[in-house]
N, C-alpha and C positions, 0 to 999 in steps of 0.2 A: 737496130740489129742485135742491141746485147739482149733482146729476148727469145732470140729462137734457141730453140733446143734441139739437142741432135742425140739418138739413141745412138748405145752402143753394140744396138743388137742385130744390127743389117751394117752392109758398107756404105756409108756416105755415096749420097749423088754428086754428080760432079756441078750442082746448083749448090748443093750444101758444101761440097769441098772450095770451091771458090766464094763462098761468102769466107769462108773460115781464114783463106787467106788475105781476104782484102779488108778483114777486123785487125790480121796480125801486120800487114803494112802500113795502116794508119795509126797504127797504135806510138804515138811519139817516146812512152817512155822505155821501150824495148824494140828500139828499129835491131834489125837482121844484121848478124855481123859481116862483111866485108872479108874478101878472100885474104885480104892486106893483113886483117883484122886479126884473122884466123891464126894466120903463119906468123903474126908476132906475139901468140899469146903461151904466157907461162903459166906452169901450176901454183895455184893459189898457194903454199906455201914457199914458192921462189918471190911470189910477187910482194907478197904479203909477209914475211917471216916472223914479225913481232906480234901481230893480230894473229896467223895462225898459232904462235907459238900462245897466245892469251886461251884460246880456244880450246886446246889439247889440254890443258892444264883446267878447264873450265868441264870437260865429258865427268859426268855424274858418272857414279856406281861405285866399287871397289878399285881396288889395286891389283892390275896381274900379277898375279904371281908365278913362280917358277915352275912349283909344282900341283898346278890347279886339280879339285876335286872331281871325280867322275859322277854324274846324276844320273843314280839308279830306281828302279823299283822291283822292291823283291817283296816278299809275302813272310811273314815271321808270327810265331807264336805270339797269341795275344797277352800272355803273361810275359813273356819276355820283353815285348816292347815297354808293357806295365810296370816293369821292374825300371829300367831304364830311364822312362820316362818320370819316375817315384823320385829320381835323384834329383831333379831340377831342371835350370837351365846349361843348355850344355851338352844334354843327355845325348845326342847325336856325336858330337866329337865323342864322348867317353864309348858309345858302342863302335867305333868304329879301331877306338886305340883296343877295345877286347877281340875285335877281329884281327886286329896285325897281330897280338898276340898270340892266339888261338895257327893263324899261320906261318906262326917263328917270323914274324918280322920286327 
């Protein structure tokens, strides 16, 4: 059975909707949960609080922060960005502190 293939470009017959199910009920390591099952289940960090709490502490990327940046695209004098970009690394924060300037901030 685990060779049939099933487009996702038509609806499923109901030959192909009933193999699908009778792959997902002998499937021993993921049987169907139980209505019992259901109604006694918590969210994964009530269940879990120390492995969720590993987890959150484990999500890649930056730090949120308070006052997060807005991602633009504007169009700028190509000397201008040239200038800017002349100064190093950085050169994005530094045009941005000449803009709050520029608007009394």
């Amino acid at each position: 059975m685990m060779g049939i293939k099933f487009s996702s470009k038509r609806p499923l017959t109901q030959e192909e909707e009933a193999a699908i199910q009778k792959m997902i009920a002998s499937d021993p390591d993921a049987p169907e949960a139980t209505d019992e099952q259901l109604a006694k289940a918590k969210p994964f960090k009530e269940a879990l609080p120390e492995m969720a709490a590993k987890m959150e502490k484990a999500i890649r990327g930056r730090p949120r922060i308070d006052d997060p940046k807005t991602p633009v695209t504007i169009r700028l004098d190509q000397d201008v960005v040239q200038r800017f970009k002349a100064t190093g690394k950085g050169w994005q924060s530094r045009m941005n502190e000449a803009l709050r300037k520029a608007v009394g901030l």
